[in-house]
C-alpha positions as CSV (number, residue, x, y, z in Angstrom):
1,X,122.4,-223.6,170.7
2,X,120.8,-226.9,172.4
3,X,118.7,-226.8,174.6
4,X,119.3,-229.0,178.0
5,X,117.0,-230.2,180.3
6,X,117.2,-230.5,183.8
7,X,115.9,-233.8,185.6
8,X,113.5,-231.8,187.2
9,X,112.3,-230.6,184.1
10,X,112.5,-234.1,182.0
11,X,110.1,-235.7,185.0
12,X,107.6,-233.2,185.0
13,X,107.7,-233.3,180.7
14,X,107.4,-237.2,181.0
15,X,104.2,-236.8,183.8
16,X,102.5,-234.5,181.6
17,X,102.8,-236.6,178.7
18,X,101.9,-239.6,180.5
19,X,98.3,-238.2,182.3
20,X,97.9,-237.2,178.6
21,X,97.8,-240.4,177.5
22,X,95.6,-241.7,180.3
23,X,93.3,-239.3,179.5
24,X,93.1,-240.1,175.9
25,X,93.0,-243.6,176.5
26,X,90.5,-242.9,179.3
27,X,88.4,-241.0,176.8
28,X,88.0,-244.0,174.0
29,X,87.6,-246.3,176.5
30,X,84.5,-244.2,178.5
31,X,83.0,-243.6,175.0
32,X,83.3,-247.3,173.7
33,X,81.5,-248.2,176.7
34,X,78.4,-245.9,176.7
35,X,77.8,-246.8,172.9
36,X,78.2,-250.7,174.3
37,X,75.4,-249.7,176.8
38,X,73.2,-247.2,174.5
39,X,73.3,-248.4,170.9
40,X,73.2,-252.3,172.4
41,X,70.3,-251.4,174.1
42,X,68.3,-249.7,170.8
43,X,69.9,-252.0,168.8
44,X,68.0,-254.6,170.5
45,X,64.4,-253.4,170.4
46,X,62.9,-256.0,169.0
47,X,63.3,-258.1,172.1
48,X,62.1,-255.7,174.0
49,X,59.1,-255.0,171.7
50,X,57.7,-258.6,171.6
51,X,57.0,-258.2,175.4
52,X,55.5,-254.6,174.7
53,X,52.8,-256.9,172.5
54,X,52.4,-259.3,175.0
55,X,51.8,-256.7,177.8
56,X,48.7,-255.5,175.5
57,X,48.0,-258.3,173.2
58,X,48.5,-256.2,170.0
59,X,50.6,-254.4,167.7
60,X,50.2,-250.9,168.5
61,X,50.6,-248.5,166.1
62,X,52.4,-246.3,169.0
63,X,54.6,-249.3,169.6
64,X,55.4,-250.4,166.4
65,X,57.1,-247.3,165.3
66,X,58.7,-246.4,168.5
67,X,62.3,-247.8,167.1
68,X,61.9,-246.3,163.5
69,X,61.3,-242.9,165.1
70,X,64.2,-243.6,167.5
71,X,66.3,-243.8,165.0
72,X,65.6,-241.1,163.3
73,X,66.0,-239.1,166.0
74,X,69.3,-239.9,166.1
75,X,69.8,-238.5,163.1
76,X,67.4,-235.4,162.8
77,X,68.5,-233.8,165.9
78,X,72.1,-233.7,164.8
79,X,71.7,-230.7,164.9
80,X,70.7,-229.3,168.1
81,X,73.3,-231.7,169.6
82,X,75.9,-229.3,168.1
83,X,73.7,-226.3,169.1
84,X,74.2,-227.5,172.6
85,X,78.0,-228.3,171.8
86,X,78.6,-225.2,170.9
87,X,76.9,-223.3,173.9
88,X,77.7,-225.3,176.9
89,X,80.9,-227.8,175.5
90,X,80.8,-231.7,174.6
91,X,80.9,-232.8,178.0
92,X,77.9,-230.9,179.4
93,X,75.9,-231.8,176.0
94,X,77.1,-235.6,176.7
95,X,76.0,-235.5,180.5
96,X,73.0,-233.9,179.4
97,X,72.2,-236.4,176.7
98,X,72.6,-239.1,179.5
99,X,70.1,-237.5,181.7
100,X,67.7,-237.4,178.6
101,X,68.2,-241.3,178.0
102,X,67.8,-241.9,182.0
103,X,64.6,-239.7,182.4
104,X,62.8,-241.5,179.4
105,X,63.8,-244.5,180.7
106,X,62.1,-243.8,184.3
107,X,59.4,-242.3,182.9
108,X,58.7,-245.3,180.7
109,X,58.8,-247.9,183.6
110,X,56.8,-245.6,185.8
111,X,54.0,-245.3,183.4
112,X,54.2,-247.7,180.7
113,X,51.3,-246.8,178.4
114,X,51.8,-247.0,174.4
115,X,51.7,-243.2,174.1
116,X,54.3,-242.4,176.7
117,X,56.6,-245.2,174.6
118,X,56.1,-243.5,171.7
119,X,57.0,-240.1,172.8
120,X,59.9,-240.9,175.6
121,X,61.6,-244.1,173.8
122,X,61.0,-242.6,170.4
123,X,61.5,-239.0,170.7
124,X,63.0,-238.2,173.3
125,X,65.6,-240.9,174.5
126,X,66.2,-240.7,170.5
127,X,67.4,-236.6,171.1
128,X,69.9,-238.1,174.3
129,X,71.1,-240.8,172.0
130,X,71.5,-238.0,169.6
131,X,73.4,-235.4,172.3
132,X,75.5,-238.6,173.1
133,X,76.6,-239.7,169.9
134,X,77.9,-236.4,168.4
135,X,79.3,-235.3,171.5
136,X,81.4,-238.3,171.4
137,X,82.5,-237.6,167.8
138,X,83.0,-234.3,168.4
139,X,85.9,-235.0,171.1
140,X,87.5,-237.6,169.2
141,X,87.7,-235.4,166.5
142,X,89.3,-232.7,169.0
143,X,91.9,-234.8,170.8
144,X,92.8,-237.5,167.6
145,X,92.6,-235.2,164.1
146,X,95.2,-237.5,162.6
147,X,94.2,-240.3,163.8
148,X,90.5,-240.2,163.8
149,X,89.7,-243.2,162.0
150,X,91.5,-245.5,164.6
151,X,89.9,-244.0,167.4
152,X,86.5,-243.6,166.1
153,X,86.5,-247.5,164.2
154,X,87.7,-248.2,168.2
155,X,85.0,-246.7,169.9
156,X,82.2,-247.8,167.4
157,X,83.4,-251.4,168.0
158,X,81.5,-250.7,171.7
159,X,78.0,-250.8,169.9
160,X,79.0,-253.5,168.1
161,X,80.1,-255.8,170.9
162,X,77.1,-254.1,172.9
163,X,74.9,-256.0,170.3
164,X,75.7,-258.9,170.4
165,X,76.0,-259.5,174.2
166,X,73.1,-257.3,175.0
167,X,70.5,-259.3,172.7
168,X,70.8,-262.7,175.2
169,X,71.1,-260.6,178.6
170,X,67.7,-258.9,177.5
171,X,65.7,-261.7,176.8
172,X,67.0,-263.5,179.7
173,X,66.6,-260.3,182.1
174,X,62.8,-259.4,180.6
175,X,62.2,-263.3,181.5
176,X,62.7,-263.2,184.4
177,X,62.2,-259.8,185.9
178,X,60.2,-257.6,183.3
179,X,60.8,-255.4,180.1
180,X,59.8,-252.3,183.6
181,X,63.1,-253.7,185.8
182,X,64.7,-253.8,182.8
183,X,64.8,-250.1,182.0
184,X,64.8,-248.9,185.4
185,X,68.8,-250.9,185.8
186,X,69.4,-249.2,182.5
187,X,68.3,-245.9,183.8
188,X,70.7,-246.3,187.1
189,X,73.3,-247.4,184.7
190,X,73.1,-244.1,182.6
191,X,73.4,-242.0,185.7
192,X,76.7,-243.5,186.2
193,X,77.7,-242.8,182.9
194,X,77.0,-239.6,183.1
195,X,80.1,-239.7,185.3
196,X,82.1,-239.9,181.9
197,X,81.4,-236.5,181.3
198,X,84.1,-235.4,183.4
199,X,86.6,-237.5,181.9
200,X,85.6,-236.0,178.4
201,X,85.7,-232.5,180.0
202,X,89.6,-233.4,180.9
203,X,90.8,-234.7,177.8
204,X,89.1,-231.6,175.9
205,X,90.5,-228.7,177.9
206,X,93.7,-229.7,178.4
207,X,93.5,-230.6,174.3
208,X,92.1,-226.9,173.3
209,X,94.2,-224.6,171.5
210,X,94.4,-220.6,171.8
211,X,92.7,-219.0,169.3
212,X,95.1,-217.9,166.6
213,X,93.7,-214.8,165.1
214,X,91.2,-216.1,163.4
215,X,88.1,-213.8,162.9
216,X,85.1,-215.4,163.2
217,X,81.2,-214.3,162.2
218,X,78.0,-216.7,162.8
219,X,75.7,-213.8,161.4
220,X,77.3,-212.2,158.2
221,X,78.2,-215.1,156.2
222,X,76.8,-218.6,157.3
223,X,78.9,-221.8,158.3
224,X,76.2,-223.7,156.2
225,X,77.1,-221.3,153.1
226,X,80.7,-222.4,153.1
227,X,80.0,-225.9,153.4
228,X,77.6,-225.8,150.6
229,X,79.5,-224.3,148.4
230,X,82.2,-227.3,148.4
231,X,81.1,-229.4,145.6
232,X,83.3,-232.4,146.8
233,X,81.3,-232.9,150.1
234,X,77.8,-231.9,148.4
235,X,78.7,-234.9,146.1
236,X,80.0,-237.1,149.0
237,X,76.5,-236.5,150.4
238,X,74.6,-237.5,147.6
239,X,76.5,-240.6,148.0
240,X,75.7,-241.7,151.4
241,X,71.8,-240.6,150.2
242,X,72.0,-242.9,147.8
243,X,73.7,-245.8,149.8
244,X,71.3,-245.4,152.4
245,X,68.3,-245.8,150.2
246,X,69.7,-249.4,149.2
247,X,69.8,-250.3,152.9
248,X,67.8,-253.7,154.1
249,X,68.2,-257.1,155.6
250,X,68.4,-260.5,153.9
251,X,65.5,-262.6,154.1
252,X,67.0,-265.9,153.7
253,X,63.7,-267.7,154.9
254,X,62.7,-267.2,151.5
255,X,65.4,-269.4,150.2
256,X,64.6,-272.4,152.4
257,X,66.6,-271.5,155.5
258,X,65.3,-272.7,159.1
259,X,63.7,-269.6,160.6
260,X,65.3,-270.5,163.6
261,X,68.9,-270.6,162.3
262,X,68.0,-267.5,160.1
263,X,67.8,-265.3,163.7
264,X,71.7,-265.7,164.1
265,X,72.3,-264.3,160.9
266,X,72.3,-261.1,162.6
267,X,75.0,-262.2,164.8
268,X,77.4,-263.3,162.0
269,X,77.0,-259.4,160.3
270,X,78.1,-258.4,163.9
271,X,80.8,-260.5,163.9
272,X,82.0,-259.1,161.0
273,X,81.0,-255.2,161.5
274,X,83.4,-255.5,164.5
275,X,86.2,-256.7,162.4
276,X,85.7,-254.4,159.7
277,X,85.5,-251.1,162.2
278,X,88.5,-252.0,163.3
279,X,90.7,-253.4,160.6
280,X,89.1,-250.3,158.2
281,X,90.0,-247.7,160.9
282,X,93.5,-249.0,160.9
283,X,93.8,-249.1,157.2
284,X,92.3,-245.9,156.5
285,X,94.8,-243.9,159.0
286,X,97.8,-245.5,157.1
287,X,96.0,-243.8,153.5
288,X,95.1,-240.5,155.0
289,X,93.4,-238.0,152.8
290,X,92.8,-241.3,150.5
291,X,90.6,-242.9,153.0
292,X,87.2,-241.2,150.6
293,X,88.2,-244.2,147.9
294,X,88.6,-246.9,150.7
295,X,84.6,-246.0,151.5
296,X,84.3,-246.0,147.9
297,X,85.4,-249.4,148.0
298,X,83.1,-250.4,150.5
299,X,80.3,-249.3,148.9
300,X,81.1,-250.7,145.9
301,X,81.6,-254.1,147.1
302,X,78.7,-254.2,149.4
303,X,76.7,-253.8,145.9
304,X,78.2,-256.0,144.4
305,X,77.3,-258.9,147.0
306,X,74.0,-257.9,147.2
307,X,73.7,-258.7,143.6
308,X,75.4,-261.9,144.2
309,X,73.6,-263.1,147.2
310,X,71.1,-264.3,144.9
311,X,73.4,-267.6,145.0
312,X,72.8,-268.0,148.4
313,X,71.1,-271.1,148.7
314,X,72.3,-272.7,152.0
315,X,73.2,-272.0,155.6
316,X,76.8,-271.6,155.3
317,X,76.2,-269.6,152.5
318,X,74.5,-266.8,153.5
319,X,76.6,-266.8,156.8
320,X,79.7,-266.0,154.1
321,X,77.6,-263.5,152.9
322,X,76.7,-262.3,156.1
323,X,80.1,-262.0,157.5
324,X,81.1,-260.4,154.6
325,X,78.8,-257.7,154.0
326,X,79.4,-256.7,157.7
327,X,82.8,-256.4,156.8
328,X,82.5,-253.4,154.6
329,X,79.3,-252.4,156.5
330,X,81.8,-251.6,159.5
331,X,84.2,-250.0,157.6
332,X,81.3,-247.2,155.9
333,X,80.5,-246.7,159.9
334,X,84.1,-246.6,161.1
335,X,85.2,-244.4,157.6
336,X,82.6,-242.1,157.1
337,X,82.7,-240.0,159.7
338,X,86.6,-239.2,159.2
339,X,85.5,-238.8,155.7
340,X,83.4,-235.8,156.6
341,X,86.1,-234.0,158.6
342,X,88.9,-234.7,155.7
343,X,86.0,-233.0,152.5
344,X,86.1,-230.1,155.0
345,X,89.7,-229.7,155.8
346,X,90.8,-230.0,152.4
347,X,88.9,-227.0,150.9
348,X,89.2,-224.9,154.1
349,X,91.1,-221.8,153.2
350,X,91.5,-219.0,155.9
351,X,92.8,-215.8,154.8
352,X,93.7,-213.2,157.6
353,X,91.0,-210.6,157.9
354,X,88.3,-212.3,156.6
355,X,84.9,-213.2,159.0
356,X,84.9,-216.8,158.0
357,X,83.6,-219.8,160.4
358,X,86.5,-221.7,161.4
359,X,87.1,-225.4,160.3
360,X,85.7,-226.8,163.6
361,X,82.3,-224.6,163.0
362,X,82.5,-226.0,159.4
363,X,82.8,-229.7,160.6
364,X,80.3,-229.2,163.0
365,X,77.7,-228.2,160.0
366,X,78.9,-230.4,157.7
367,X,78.7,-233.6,159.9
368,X,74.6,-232.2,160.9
369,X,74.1,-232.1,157.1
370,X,75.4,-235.4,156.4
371,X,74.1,-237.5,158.9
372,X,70.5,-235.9,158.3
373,X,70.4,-236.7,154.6
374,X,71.6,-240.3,155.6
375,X,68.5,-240.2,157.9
376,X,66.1,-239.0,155.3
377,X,67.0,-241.6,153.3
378,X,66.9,-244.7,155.8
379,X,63.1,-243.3,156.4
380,X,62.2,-242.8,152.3
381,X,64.0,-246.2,151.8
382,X,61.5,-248.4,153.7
383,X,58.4,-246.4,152.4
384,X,59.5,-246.9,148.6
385,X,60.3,-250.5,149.3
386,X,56.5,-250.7,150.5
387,X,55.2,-248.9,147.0
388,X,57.0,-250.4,144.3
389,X,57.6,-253.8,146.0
390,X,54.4,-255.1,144.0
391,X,56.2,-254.1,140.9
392,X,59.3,-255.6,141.9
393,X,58.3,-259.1,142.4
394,X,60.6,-261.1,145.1
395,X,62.8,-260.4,147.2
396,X,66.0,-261.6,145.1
397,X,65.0,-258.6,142.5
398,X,65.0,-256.4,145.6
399,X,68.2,-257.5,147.0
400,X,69.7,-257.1,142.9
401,X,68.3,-253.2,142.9
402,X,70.1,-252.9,146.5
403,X,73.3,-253.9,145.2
404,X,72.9,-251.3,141.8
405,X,71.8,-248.6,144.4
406,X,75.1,-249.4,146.2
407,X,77.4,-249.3,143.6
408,X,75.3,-246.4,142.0
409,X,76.7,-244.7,145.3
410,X,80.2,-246.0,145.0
411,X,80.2,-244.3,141.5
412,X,78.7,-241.0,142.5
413,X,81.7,-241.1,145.4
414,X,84.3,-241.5,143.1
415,X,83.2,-238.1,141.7
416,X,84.2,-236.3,145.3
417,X,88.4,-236.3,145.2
418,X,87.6,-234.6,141.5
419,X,86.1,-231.4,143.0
């Protein structure tokens, strides 16, 4: 028998529906904007280091790796972010990461001594960056599962945008004001944005299921242990180790190019990092579970113009390389991610009765594993680069072994769907 609705009914279906979309909207939008503000602000250190040398006429050792242990951070404390996710919900760990970021921030500006950067920019605004970024892909993940890859190639496209943009206002504001002004607006702005955090808190209740039966145990068998024991992701990680370890910059001064002119070559990979997070996350939500041999591809064809930027000879050329290699850059950050959740879901099995950590837990591990071998890797890369680079010779034999390291990846990817 069909079911008929009354108007009254119909107009309160069609407001539901409607605040739901708001909020889901709402929720990509608030997150594409605190990465524009946070990751275009980090992104952007080495404009703010130069006047961290001038301030004290020297390259501290404090200062110089404030950024590389930053960016670990980000990484390492995976984590804990998921810890607190767990314990207090993505919104509160978000707000909280956001207090994190606008406390270092003050504390830096209040007492700007090389130490204090170390330990507040480095370590600590590194753990609220860290809070931030997971609790963001930990919602998206709740409130889009089928169509993560659009939303999360969407919201990365903030720190993209934030880069560019961000890396003329800085200069320009630390000109004229002071590197100290400078993170004291940033701090004001982060307490704003810790506003966001109700938004997220909407979109995530409202998107939260009942429980359905499943029986769930923390202490007698581990999250970790079930994660482990799928060979397709333990393979998929191996393959983002790898591909990180091949990670690096082009140094087209050593082919001739106007230092000057080779500074916007950074700008060019941004351009096309935006276009490939979004055109990848598009693409990879139209091939679903398939979306493991579109990163593939990536990989793959970053190695390949690695090894082929050894033609680059000119300007224009290495802006087509560039642009290019941005490209598929953009689509590894906007695809792996999605990636992670899709090795987890496709070798979860539940049967009733059993004291198993459900998928989310799973996820939750799985992502903290990932993105912490990725980060062990972008540290070990540099430091091997430093020890073998007298046996390598120049820099275009660097950029060839980058481009087998990459492709070494794309094969050991390919391996994953197989398991």
């Amino acid at each position: 028998m069909q079911t008929v609705l009354t108007d009254e009914e119909y107009v309160k279906g069609s407001d539901v529906f409607s605040k739901k979309r708001l909020l889901q909207y709402g929720t990509v939008l608030c997150a594409a904007l605190i990465q524009f503000v946070l990751f275009g602000m980090t992104n952007n250190i080495s404009s703010i280091k130069h006047h961290w040398y001038e301030r004290y006429n020297t390259k501290n050792l404090f200062l110089e790796q404030a950024g590389s242990v930053n960016f670990g951070s980000l990484f390492f404390f995976s984590v804990l972010a998921f810890y607190f996710i767990d314990k207090i919900g993505p919104s509160r760990t978000y707000s909280l990461g956001c207090f994190l970021v606008s406390s270092s921030l003050t504390v830096m500006a209040l007492f700007p001594f090389p130490a204090v950067i170390f330990i507040f920019y480095g370590l600590i605004l590194g753990i609220g960056a860290s809070l931030i970024l997971f609790s963001i892909l930990f919602i998206l993940k709740e409130i889009f599962p089928k169509k993560l890859s659009i939303a999360n190639g969407i919201v990365s496209c903030g720190s993209c945008v934030g880069t560019l943009v961000q890396s003329q206002f800085i200069n320009i504001f630390c000109d004229s004001f002071g590197w100290k002004t400078l993170f004291q607006s940033y701090s004001i702005i982060f307490v704003l944005m810790m506003l966001f955090g109700f938004v997220f808190h909407l979109t995530y209740v409202q998107k939260q299921k009942p429980s359905q039966g499943q029986s769930k145990s923390k202490s007698e068998v581990s999250a970790f242990g079930f994660v482990m024991r799928n060979h397709g992701f333990v393979t998929f990680c191996m393959s983002c180790f790898v591909f990180c370890l091949g990670y690096m910059d082009a140094y087209s001064e050593t082919k001739s190019v106007d230092p000057f002119r080779s500074r916007t070559l950074i700008g060019y990979f941004s351009i096309g990092s935006l276009f490939g997070r979004l055109t990848m996350g598009f693409l990879a939500n139209l091939v679903g579970y398939h979306r493991v041999h579109l990163l593939s591809m990536c990989f793959f064809s970053m190695g390949v113009l690695n090894v082929v930027s050894n033609l680059c000879n000119s300007f224009p050329s290495f802006v087509f390389y560039c642009i290019t290699i941005g490209y598929f850059d953009g689509g590894y950050i906007a695809l792996v991610f999605p990636t992670i959740c899709d090795m987890i879901r496709r070798h979860f099995r539940f049967e009733p009765g059993t004291k198993i950590p459900d998928v989310t837990q799973q996820e939750n591990v799985a992502t903290s594993i990932c993105y912490i071998s990725q980060g062990v890797s972008l540290v070990l890369g540099p430091i091997l680069i430093n020890c073998y680079m007298p046996f390598i010779g120049t820099y275009s034999n660097l950029f060839t072994m980058s481009g087998i390291v990459f492709m070494t990846s794309a094969m050991i990817l390919s391996l994953a769907p197989l398991f």
